[in-house]
N, C-alpha and C positions, 0 to 999 in steps of 0.2 A: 570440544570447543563450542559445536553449537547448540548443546542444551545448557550450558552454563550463559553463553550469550542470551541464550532465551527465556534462561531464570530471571536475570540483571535486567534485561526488557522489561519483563513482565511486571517487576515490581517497580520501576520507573513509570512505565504505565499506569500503576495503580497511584502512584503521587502525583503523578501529572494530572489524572483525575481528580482525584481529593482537593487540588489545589487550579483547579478550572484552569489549568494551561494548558489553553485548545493545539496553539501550535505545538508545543513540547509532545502530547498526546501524538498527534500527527505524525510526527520525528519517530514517534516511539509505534506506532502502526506501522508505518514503513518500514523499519529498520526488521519490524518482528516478522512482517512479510518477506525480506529478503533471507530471512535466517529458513522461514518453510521452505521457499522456492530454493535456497541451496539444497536440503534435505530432502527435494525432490514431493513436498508437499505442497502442490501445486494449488488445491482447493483452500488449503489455508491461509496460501499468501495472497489468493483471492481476495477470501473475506479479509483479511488487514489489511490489503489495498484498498476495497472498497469503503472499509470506516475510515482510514486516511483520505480515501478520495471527498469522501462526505465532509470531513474538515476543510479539508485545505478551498473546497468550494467553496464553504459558510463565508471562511475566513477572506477569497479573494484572489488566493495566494498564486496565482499565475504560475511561476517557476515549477513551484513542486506538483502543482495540476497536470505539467507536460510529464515530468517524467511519470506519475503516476498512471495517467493513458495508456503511456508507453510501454509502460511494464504490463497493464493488464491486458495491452493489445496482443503482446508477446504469449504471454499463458495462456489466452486463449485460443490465440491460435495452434500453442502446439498442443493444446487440449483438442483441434478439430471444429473448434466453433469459430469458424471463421467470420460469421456476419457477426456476431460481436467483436471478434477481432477487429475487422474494420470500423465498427462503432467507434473505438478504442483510437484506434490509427488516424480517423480523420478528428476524433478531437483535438488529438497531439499535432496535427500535422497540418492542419487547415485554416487553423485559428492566428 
């Protein structure tokens, strides 16, 4: 199930580019990051949170800013990196 979801991402990804759909691209970073973090790829869903995070900032996008904090305050902390974690935490939480 989840390397077929990650096929189908990936190449949604790749049209969402070609076709400068920043938010769609976003949707599709996140979504690729939840598929690592189930699989226990924790560095993966990192960096796809963080190019989602890096959109959804450009773009404004409040709602999807929170959850995405949220999740990388979570990875990181059960990665052990706690002061990022809380970086994480008080952006989702503070604002």
């Amino acid at each position: 199930m989840g390397l077929a979801r990650a096929l189908h991402l990936t190449q949604a990804l790749k049209l969402c580019r070609q076709t400068d759909n920043r938010l769609g691209e976003g949707f599709v970073l996140r979504s690729l990051g939840y598929v690592a973090h189930f699989q226990g790829e924790e560095e993966k869903a990192l960096d796809f949170w963080e190019q989602a995070l890096q959109i959804y900032q450009e773009l404004g996008d409040r709602p999807r800013l929170l959850s995405i904090w949220q999740h990388l305050g979570e990875v990181y902390a059960a990665l052990g990196d706690l002061g990022r974690a809380y970086e994480y935490y008080v952006a989702a939480y503070a604002r």
